[in-house]
Wavefront OBJ file of the C-alpha trace (Angstrom):
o trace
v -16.061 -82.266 -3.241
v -16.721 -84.550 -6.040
v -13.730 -85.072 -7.853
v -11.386 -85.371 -5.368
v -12.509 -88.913 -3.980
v -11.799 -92.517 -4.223
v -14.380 -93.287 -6.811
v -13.224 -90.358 -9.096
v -14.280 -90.499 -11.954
v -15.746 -93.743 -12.174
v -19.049 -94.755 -13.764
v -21.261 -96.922 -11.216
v -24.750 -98.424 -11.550
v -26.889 -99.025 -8.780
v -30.494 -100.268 -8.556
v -33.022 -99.655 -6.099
v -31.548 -95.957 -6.414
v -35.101 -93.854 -5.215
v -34.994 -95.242 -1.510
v -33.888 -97.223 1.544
v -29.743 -98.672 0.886
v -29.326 -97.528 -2.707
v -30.553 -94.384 -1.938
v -27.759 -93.981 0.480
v -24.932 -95.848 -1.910
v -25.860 -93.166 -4.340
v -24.788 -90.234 -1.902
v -21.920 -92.009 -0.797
v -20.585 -92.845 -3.938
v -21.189 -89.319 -5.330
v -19.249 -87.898 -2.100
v -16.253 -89.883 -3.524
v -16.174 -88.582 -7.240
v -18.491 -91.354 -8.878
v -20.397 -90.880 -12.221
v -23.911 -92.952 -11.303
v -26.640 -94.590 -13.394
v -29.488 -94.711 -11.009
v -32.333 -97.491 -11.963
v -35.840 -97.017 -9.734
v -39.336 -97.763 -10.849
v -39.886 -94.464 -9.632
v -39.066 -91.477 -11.218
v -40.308 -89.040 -7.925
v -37.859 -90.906 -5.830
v -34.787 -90.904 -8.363
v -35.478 -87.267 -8.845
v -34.597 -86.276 -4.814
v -32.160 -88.691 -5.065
v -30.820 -86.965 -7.743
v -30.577 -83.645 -5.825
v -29.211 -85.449 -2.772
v -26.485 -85.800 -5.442
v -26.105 -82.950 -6.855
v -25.546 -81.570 -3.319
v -22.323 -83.869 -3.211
v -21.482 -82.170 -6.288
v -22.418 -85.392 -7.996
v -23.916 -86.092 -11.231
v -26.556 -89.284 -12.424
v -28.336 -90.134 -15.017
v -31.184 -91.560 -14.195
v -33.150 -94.409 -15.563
v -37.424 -95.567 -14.284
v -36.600 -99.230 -15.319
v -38.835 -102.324 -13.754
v -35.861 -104.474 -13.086
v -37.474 -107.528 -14.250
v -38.459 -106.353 -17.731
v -35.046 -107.937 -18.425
v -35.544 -106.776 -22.069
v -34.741 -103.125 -20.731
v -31.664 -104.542 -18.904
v -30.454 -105.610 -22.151
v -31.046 -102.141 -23.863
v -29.151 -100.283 -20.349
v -26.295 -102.553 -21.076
v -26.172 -101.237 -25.012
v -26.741 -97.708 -24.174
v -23.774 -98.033 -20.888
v -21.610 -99.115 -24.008
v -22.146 -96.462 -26.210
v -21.982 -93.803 -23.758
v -18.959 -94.738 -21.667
v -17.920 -98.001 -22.950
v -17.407 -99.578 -19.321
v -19.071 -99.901 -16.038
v -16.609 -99.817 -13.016
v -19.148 -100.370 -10.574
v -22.539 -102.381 -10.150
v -24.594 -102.755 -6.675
v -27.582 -104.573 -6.925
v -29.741 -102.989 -4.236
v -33.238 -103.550 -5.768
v -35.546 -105.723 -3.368
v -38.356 -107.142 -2.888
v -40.110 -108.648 0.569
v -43.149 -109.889 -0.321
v -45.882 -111.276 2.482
v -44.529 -112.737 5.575
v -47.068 -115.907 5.002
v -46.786 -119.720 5.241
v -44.776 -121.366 2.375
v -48.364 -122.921 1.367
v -50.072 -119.498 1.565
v -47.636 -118.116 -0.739
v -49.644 -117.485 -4.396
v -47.057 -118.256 -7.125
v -47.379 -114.921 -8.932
v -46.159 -112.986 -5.782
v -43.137 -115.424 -5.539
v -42.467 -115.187 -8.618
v -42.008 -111.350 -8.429
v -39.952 -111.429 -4.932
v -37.709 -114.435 -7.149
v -37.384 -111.752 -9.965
v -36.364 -108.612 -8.478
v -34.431 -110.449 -6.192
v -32.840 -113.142 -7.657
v -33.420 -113.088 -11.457
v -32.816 -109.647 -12.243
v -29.594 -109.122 -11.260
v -28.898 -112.255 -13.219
v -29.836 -110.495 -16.058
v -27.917 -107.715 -14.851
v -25.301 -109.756 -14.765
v -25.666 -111.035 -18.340
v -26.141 -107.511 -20.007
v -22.942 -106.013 -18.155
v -20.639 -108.225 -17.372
v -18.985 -107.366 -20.913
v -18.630 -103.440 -19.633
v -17.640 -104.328 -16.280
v -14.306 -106.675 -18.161
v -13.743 -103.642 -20.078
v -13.276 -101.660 -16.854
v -9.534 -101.738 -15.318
v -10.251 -102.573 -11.984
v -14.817 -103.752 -12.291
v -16.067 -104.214 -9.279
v -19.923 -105.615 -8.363
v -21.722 -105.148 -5.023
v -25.149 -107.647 -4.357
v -27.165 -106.986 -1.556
v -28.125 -110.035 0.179
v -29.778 -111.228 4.146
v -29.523 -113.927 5.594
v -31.003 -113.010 8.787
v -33.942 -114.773 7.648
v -32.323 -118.211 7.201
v -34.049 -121.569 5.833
v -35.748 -122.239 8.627
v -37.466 -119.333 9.408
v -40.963 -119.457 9.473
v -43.261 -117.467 7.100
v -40.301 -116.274 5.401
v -40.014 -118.841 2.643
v -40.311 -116.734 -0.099
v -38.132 -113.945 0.733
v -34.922 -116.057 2.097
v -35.451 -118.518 -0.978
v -34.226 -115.812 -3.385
v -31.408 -114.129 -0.858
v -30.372 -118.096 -0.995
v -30.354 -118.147 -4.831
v -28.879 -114.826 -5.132
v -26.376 -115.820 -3.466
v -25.462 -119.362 -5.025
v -25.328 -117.044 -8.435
v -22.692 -114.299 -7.378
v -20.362 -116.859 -5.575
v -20.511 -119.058 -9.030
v -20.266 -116.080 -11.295
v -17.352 -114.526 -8.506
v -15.705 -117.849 -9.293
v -16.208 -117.356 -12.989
v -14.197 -114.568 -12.740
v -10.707 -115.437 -10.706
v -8.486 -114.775 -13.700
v -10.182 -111.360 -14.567
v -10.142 -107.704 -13.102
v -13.164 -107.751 -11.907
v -14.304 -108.835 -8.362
v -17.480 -109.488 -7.375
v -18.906 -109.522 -3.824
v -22.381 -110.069 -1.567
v -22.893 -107.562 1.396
v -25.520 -108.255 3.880
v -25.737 -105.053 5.302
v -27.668 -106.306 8.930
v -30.815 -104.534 10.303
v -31.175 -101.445 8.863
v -34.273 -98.208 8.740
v -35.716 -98.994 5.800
v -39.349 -99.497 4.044
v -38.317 -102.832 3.972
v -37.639 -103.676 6.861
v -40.353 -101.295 8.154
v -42.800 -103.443 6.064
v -41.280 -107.338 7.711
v -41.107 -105.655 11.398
v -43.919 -103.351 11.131
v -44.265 -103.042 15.345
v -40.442 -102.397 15.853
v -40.172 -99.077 17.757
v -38.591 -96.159 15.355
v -34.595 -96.075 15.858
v -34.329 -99.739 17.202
v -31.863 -100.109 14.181
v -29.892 -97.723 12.316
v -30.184 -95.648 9.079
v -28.355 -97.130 6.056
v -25.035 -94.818 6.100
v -22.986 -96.984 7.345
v -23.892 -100.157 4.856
v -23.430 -97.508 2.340
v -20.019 -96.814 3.241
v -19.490 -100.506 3.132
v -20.881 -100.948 0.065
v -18.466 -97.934 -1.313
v -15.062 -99.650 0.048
v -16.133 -102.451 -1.849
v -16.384 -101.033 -4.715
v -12.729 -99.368 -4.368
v -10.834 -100.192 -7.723
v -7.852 -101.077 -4.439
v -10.353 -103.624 -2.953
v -9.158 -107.403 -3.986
v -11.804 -108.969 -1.623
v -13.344 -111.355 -4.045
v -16.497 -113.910 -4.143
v -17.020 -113.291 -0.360
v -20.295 -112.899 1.432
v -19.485 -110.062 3.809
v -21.007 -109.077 6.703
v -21.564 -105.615 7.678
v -18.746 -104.836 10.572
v -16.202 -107.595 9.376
v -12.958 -106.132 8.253
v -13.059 -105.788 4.489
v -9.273 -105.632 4.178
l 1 2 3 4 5 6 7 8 9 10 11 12 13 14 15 16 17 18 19 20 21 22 23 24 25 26 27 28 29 30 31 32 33 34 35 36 37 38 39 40 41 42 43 44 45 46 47 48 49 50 51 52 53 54 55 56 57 58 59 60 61 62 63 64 65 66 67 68 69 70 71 72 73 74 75 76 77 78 79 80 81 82 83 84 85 86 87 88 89 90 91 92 93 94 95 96 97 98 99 100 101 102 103 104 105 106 107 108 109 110 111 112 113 114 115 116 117 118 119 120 121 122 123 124 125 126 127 128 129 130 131 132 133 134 135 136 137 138 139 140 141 142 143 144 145 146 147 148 149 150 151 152 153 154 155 156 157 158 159 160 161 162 163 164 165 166 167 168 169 170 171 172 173 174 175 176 177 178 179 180 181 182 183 184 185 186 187 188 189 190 191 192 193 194 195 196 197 198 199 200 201 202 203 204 205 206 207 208 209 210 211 212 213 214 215 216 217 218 219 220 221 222 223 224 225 226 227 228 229 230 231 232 233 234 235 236 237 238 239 240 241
């Protein structure tokens, strides 16, 4: 029951809440005693999240927020404050694949959204609540990253462009960070059944890889206010100790 878990009582944000990995971090999180903020474009989605949660005897508030209208980031960040004056926990979930395509087919206005909900929203994330997160006693921030689809993976410019600049920006602002309470970490959770990944392997037969529950859990030891793994890029299956 809620209440009675690791994460009691604990106020944790997590976008890309209405499907797919978030989804799944919201249920395990509200298993373990969490208070969530769930952000999702889509309200529909949130909403059976939202009783997903309730059946964990959870409770969320939840918030149909475009992740890069980083204006609206800024106003989350002011209403978190008022309402709880800390975060404990932030997982940046939200993603964006965008078209498998040569780098030279790529029109700029569909990198530029897979850069911002990628890559540039959670640095604004990062700017609005890094203040609530140093106010927590133990903060702790999850970004989802992959870097199955490395640099040199064809047709996948786009997408493995922002997982690379994700990443340089959560190492530098988990380095930021060494003499504070808070640690920060990336989690690249490894195939997983998702729309995603439905969408970039659109031929793979259903149940070649498995549902999101246990990147979830992963996800939820990280944000443990006992975890001290700091500005590490872990893989799903490597020890988090």
């Amino acid at each position: 029951m809620a209440g009675e878990g690791q994460l009691d009582g604990r106020v944790v944000l997590v976008t890309g809440a209405s499907r797919g990995l978030g989804a799944a971090v919201a249920e395990a999180c509200a298993a373990q005693g969490a208070k969530l903020v769930l952000v999702a474009r889509t309200r529909g989605g949130l909403e059976e999240v939202d009783d997903a949660v309730r059946r964990h005897g959870g409770e969320a508030t939840l918030v149909t927020l475009d992740v890069t209208k980083g204006e609206l980031i800024d106003t989350l960040g002011r209403a978190l404050f008022e309402r709880f004056g800390r975060l404990d926990g932030l997982v940046g979930a939200a993603a964006e694949l965008g078209p498998i395509t040569p780098a030279s087919h790529l029109e700029p206005k569909v990198l530029e959204r897979v850069m911002a909900v990628n890559a540039l929203a959670n640095h604004r994330l990062i700017r609005s609540l890094d203040p609530l997160l140093r106010l927590a006693p133990a903060g702790r921030a999850v970004f989802i990253t992959d870097a199955g689809p490395g640099p040199a993976w064809a047709y996948w410019g786009g997408y493995a462009a922002s997982k690379a600049a994700l990443e340089a920006l959560v190492l530098a602002y988990a380095a930021e960070l060494r003499l504070t309470n808070v640690c920060v970490n990336l989690l690249d959770p490894g195939p997983m059944a998702t729309r995603l990944r439905k969408d970039g392997y659109p031929g793979e037969r259903p149940g070649a890889v498995p549902p999101p529950n246990a990147a979830a859990a992963a996800v939820v030891e990280l944000l443990l206010p006992g975890c001290t793994r700091h500005g590490a890029l872990v893989r799903l299956g490597q020890s988090l100790s």
